[in-house]
DOBA-600633 format. One record per residue: x, y, z of N, C-alpha, C, O in turn; residue number from 1; residue in three letters. Coordinates in Angstrom, 3 decimals. Layout:
! residues N
n_px=X, n_py=Y, n_pz=Z, ca_px=X, ca_py=Y, ca_pz=Z, c_px=X, c_py=Y, c_pz=Z, o_px=X, o_py=Y, o_pz=Z, i=NUM, aa=ALA
...
//
This chain:
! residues 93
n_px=-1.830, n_py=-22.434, n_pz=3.982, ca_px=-0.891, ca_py=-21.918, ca_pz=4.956, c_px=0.237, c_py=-21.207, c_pz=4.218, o_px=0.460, o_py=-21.591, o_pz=3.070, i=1, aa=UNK
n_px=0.984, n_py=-20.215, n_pz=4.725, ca_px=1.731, ca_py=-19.307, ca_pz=4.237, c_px=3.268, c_py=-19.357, c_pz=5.396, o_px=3.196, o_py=-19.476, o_pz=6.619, i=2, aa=UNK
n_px=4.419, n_py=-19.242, n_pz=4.672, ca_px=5.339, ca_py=-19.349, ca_pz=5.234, c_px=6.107, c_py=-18.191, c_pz=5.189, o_px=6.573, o_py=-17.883, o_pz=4.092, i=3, aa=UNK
n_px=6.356, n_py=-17.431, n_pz=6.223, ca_px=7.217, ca_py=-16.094, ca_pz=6.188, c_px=8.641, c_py=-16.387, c_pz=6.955, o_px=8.867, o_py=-16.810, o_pz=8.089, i=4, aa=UNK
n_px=9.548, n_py=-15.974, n_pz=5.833, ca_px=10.925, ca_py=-16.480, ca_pz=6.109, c_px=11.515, c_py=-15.265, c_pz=5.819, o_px=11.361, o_py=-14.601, o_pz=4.794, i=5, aa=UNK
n_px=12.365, n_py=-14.951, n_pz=7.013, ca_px=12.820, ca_py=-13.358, ca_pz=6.779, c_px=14.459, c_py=-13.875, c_pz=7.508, o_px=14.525, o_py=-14.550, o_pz=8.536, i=6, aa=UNK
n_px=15.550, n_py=-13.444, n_pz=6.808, ca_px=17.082, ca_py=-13.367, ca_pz=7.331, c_px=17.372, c_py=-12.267, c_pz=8.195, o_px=17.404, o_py=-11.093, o_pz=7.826, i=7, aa=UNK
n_px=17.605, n_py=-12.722, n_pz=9.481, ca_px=18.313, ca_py=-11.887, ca_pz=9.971, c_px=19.306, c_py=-11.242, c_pz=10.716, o_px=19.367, o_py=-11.157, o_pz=11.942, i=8, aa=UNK
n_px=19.992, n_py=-10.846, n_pz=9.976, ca_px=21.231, ca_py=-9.824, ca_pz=10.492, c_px=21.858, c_py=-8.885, c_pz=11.650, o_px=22.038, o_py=-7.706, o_pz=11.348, i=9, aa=UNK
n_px=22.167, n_py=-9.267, n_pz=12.810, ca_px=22.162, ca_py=-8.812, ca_pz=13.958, c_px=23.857, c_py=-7.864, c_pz=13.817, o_px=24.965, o_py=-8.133, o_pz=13.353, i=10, aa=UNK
n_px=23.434, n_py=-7.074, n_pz=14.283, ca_px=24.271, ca_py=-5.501, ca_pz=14.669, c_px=25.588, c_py=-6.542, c_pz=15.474, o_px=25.498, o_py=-7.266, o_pz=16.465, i=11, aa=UNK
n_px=26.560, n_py=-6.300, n_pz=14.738, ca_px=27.848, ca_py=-7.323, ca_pz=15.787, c_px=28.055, c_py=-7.281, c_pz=17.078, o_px=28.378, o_py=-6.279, o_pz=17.716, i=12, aa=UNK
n_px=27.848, n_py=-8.530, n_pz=17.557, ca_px=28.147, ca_py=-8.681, ca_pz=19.330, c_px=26.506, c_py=-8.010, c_pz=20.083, o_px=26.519, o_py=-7.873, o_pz=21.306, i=13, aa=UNK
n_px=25.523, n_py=-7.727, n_pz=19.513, ca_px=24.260, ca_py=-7.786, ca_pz=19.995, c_px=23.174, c_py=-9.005, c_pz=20.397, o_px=22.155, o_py=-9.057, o_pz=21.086, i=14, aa=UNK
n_px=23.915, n_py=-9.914, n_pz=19.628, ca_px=22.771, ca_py=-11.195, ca_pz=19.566, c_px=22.284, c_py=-11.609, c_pz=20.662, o_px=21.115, o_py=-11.992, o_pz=20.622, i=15, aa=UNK
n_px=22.938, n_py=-11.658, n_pz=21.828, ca_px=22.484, ca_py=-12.336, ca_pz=22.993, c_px=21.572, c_py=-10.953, c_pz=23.621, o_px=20.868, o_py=-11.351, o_pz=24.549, i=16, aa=UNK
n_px=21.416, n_py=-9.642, n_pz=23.403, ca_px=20.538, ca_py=-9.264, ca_pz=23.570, c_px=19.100, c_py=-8.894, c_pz=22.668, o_px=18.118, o_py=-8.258, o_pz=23.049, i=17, aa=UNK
n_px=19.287, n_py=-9.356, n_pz=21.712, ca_px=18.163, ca_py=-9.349, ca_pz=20.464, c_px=17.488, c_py=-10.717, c_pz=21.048, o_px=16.286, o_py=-10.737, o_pz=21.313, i=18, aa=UNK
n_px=18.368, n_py=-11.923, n_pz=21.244, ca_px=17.791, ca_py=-13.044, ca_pz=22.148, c_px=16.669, c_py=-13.295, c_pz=23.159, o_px=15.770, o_py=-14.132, o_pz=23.243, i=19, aa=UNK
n_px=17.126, n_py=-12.095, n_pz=24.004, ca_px=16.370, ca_py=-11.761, ca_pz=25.308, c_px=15.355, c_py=-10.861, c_pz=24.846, o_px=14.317, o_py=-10.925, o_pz=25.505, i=20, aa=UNK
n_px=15.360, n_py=-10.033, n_pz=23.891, ca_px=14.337, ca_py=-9.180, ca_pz=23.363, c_px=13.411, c_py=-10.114, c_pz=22.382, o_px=12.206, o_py=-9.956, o_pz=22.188, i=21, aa=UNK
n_px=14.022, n_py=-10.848, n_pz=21.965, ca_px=12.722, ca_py=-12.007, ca_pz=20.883, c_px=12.094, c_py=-12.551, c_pz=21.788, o_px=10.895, o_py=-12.684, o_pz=21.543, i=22, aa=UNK
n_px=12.485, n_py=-12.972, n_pz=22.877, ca_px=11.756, ca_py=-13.773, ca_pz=23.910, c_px=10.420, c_py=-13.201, c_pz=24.396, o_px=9.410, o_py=-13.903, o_pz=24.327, i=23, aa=UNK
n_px=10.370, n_py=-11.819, n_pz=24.937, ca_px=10.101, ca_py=-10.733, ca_pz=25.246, c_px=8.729, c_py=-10.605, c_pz=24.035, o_px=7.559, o_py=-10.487, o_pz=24.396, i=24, aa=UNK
n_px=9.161, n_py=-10.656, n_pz=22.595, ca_px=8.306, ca_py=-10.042, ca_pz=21.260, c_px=7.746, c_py=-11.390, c_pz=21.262, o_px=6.593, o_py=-11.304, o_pz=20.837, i=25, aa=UNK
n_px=8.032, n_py=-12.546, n_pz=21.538, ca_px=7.407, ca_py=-13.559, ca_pz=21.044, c_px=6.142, c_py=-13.991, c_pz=21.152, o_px=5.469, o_py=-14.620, o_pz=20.335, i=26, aa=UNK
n_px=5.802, n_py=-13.502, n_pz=22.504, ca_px=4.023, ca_py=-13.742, ca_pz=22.945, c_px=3.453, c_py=-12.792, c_pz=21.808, o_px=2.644, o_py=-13.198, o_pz=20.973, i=27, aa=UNK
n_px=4.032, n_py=-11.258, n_pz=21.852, ca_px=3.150, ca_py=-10.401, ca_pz=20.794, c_px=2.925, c_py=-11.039, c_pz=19.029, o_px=2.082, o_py=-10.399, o_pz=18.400, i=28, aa=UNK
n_px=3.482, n_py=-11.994, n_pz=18.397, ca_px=3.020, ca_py=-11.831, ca_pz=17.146, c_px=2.247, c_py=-13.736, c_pz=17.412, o_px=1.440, o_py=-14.206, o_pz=16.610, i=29, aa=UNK
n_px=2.701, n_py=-14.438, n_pz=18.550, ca_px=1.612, ca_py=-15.822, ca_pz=18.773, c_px=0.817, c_py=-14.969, c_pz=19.082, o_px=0.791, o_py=-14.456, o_pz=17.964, i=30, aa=UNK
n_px=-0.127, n_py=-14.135, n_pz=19.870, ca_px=-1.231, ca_py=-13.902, ca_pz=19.712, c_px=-2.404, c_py=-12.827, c_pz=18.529, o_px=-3.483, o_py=-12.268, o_pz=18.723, i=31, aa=UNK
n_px=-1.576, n_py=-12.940, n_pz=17.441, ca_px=-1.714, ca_py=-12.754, ca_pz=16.332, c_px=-2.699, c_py=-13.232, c_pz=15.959, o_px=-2.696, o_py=-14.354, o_pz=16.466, i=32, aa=UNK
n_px=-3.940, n_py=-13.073, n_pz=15.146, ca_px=-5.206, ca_py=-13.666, ca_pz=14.177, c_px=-4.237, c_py=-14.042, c_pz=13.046, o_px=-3.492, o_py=-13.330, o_pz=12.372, i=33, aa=UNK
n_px=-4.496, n_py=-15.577, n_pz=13.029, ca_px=-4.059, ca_py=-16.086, ca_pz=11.685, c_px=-2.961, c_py=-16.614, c_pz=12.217, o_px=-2.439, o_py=-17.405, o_pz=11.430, i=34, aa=UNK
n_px=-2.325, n_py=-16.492, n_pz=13.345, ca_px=-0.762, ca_py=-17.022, ca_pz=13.746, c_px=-0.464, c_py=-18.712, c_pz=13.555, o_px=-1.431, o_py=-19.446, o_pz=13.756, i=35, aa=UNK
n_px=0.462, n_py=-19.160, n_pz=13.287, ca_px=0.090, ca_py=-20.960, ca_pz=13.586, c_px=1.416, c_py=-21.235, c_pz=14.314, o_px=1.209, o_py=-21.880, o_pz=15.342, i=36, aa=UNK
n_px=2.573, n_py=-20.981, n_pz=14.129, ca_px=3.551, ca_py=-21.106, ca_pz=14.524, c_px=4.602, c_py=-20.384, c_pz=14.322, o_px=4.662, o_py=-19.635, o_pz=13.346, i=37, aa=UNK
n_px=5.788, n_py=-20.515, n_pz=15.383, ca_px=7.320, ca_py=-19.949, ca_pz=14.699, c_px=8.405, c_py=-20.655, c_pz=15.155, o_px=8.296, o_py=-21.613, o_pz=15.921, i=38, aa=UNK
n_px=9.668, n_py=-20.149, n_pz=14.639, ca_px=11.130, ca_py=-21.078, ca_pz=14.987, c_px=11.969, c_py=-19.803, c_pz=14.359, o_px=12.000, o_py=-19.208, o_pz=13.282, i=39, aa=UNK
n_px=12.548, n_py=-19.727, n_pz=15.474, ca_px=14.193, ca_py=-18.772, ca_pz=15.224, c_px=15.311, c_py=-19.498, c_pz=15.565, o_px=15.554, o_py=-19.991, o_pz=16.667, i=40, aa=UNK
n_px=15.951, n_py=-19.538, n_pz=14.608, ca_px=17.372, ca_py=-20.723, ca_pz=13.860, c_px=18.288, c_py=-19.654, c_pz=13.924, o_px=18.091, o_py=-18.624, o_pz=13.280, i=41, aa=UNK
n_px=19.814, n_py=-19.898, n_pz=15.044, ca_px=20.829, ca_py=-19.111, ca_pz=14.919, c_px=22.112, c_py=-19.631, c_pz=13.685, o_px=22.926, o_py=-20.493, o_pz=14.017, i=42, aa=UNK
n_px=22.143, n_py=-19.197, n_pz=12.718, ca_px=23.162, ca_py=-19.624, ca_pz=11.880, c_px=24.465, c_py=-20.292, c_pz=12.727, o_px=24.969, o_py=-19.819, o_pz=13.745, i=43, aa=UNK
n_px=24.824, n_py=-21.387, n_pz=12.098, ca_px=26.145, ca_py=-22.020, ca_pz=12.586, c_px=27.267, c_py=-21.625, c_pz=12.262, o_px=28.294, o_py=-22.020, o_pz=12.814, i=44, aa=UNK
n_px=27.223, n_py=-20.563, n_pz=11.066, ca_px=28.201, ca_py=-20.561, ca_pz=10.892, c_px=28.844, c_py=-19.189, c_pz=10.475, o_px=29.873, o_py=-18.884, o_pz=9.872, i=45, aa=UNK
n_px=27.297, n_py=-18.142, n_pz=11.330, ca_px=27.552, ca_py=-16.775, ca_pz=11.090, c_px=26.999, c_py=-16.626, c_pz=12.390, o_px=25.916, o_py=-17.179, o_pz=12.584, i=46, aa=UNK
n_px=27.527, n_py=-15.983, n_pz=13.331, ca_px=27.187, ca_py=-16.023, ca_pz=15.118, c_px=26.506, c_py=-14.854, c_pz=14.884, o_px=25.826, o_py=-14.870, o_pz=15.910, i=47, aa=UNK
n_px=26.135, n_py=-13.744, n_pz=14.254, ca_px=24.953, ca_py=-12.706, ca_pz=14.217, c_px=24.187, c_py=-12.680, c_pz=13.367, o_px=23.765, o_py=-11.594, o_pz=12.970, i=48, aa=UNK
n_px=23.702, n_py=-14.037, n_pz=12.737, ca_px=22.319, ca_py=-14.509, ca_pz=11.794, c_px=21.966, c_py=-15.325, c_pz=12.492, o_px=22.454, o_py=-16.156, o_pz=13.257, i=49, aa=UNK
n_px=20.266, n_py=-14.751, n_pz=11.877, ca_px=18.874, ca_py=-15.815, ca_pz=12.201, c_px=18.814, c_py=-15.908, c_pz=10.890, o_px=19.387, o_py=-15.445, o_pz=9.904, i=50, aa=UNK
n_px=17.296, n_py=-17.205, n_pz=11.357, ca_px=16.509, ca_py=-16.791, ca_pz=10.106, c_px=14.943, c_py=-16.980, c_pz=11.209, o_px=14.937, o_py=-17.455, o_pz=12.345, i=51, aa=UNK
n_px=14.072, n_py=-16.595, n_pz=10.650, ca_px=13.331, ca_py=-16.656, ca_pz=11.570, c_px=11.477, c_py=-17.604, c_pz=10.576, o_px=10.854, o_py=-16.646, o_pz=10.118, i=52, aa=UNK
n_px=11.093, n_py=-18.256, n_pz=10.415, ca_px=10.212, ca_py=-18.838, ca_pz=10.145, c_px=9.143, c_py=-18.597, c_pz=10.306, o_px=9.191, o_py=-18.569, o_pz=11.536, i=53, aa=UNK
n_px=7.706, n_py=-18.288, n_pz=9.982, ca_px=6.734, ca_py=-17.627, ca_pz=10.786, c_px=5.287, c_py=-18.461, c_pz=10.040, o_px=4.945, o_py=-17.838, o_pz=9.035, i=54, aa=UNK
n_px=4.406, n_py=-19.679, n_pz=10.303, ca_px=3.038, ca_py=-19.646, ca_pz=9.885, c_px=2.040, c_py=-19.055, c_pz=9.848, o_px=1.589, o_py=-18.523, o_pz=10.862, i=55, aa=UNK
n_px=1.453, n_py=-18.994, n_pz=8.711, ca_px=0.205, ca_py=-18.066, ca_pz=8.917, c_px=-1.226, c_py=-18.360, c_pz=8.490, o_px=-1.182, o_py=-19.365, o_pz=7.780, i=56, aa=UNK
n_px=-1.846, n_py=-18.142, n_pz=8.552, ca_px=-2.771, ca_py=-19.034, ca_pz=7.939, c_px=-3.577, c_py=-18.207, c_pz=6.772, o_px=-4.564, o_py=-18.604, o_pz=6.154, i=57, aa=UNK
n_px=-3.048, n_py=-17.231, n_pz=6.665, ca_px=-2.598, ca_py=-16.553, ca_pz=4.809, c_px=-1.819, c_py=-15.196, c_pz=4.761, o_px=-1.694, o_py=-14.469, o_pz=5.746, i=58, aa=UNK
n_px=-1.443, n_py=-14.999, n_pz=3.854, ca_px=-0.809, ca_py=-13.903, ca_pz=3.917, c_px=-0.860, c_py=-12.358, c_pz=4.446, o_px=0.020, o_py=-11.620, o_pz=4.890, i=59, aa=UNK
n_px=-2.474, n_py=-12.150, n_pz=4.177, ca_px=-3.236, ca_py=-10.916, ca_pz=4.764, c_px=-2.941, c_py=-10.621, c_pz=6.121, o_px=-2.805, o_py=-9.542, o_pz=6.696, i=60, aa=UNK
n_px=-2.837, n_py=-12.296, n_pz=6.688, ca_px=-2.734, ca_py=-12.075, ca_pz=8.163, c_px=-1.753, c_py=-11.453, c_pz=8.700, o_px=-1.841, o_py=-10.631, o_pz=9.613, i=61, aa=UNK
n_px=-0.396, n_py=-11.960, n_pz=7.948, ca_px=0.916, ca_py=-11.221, ca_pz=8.689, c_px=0.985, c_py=-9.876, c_pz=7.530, o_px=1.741, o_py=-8.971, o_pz=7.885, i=62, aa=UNK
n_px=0.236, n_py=-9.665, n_pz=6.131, ca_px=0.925, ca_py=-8.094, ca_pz=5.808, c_px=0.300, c_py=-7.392, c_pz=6.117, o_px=0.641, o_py=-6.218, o_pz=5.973, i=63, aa=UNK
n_px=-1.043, n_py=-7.730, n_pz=6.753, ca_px=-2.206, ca_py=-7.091, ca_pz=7.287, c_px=-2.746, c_py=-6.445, c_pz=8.423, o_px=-2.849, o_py=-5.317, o_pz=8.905, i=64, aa=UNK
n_px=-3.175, n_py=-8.111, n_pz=8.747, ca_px=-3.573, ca_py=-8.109, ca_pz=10.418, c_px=-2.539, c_py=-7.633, c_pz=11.671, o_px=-2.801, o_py=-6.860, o_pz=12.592, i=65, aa=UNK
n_px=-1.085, n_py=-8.462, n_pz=11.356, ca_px=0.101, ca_py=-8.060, ca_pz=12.050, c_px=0.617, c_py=-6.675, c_pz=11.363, o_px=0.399, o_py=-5.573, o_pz=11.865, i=66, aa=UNK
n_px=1.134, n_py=-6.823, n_pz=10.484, ca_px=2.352, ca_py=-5.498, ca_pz=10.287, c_px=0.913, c_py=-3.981, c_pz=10.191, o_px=1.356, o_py=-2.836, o_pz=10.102, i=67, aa=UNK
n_px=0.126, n_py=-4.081, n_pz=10.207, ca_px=-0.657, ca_py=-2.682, ca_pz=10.561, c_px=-1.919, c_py=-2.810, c_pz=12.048, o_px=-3.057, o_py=-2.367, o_pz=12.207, i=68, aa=UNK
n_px=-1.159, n_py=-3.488, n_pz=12.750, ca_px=-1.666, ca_py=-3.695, ca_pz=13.908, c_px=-1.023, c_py=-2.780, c_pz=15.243, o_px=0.144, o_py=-2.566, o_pz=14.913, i=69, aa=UNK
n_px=-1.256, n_py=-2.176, n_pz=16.537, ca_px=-0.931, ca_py=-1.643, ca_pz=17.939, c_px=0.333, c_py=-2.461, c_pz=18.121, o_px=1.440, o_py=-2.071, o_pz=18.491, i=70, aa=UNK
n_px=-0.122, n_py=-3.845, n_pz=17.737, ca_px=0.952, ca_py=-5.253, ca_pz=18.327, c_px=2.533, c_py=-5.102, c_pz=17.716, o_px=3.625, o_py=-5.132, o_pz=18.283, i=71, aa=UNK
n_px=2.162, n_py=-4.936, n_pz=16.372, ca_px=3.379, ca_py=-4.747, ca_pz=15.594, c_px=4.162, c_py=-3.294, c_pz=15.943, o_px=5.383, o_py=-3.250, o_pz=15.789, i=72, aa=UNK
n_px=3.595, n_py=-2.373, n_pz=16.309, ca_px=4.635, ca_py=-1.529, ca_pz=16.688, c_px=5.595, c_py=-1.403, c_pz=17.918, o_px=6.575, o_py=-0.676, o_pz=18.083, i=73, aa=UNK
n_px=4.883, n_py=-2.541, n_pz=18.908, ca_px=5.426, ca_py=-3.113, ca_pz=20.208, c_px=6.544, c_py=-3.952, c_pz=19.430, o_px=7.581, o_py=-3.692, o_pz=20.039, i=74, aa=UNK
n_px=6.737, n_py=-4.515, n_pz=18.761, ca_px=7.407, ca_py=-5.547, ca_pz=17.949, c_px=8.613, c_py=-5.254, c_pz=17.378, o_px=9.719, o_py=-5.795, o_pz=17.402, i=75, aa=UNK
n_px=7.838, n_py=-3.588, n_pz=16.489, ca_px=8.855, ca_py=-3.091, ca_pz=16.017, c_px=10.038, c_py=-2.721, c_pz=16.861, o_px=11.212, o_py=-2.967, o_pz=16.585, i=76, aa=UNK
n_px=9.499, n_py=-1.980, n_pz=18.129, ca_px=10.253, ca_py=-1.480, ca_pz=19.185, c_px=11.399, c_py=-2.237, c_pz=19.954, o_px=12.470, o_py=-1.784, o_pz=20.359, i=77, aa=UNK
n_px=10.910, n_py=-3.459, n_pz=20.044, ca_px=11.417, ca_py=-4.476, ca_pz=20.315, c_px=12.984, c_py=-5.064, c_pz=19.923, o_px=14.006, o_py=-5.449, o_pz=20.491, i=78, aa=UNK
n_px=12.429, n_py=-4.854, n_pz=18.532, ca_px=13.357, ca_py=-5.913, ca_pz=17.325, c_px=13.642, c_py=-5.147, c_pz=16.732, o_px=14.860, o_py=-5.058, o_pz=16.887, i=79, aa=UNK
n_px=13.163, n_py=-4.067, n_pz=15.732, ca_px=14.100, ca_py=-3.220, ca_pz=14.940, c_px=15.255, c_py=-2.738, c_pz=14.627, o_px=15.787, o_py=-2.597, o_pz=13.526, i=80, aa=UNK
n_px=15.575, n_py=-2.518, n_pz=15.574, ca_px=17.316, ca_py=-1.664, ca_pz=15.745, c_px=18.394, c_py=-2.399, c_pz=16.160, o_px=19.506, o_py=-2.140, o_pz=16.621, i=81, aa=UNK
n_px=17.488, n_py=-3.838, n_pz=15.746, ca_px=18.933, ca_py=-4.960, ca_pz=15.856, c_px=19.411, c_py=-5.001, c_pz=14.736, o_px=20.636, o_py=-5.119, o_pz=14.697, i=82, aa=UNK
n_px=18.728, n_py=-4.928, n_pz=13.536, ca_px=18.283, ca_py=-5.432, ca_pz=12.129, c_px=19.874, c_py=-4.363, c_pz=11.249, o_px=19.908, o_py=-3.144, o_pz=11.078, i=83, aa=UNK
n_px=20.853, n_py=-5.295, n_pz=10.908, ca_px=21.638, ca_py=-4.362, ca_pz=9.816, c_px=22.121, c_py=-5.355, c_pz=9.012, o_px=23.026, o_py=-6.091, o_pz=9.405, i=84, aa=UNK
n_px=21.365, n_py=-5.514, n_pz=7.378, ca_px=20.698, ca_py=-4.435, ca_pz=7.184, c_px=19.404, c_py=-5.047, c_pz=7.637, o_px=19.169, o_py=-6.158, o_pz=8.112, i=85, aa=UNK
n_px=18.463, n_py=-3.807, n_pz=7.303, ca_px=17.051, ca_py=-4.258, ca_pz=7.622, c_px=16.681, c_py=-5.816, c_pz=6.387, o_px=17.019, o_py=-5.919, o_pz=5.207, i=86, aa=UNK
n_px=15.938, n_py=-6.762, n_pz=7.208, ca_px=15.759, ca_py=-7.915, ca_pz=6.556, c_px=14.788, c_py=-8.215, c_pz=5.490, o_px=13.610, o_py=-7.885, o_pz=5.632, i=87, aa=UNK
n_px=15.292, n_py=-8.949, n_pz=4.205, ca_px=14.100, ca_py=-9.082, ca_pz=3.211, c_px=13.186, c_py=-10.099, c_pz=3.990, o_px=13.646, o_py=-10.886, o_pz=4.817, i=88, aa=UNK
n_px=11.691, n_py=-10.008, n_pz=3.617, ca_px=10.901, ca_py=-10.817, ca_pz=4.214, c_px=10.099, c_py=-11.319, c_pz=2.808, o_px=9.618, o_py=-10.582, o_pz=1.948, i=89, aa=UNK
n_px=10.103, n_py=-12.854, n_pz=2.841, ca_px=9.101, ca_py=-13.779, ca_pz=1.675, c_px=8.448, c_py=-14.558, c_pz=1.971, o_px=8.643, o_py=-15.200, o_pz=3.004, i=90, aa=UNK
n_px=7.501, n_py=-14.759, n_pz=1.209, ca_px=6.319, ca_py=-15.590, ca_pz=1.331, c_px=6.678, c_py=-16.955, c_pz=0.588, o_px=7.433, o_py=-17.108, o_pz=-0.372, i=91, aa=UNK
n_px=5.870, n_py=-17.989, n_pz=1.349, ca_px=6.043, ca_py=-18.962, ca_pz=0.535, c_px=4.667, c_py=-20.367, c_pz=0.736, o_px=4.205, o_py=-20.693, o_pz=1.829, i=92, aa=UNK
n_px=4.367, n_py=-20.818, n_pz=-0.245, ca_px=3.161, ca_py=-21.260, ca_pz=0.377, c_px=3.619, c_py=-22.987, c_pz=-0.194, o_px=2.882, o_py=-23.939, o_pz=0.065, i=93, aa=UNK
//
């Protein structure tokens, strides 16, 4: 299993609509090949950070199957232009 942990940085005073838009993206990357789980954690002590957690059941799946998938550009659309700056994303197994 593979753990994708990406920080992220919300555009000031957007969060509660990046909120309503993750909600929205969230069915698109659970029905993902390879998906196992996720959890989005609002920082306590920075009110426009996540971090967002993602299982996979290997890596191919999310640099692969997801990020060059129809699904992921719904995703992108979604979530992107919350992102400042855009977020590092790591693997971890």
């Amino acid at each position: 299993m593979i753990l994708e942990v990406a920080i992220l940085n919300i555009k000031e005073g957007l969060s509660e609509n990046f909120e309503g838009d993750f909600k929205k993206a969230e069915p698109i990357i659970s029905s993902m090949k390879g998906y196992i789980s996720h959890k989005l954690k609002k920082c306590v002590e920075q009110n426009d950070k996540y971090i967002l957690l993602v299982n996979w059941k290997t890596i191919e799946d999310h640099e692969i199957g997801f990020r060059q998938s129809k699904e992921y550009q719904e995703w992108k659309a979604l979530l992107h232009h919350y992102y400042d700056p855009f977020p590092i994303v790591e693997h971890y197994k």
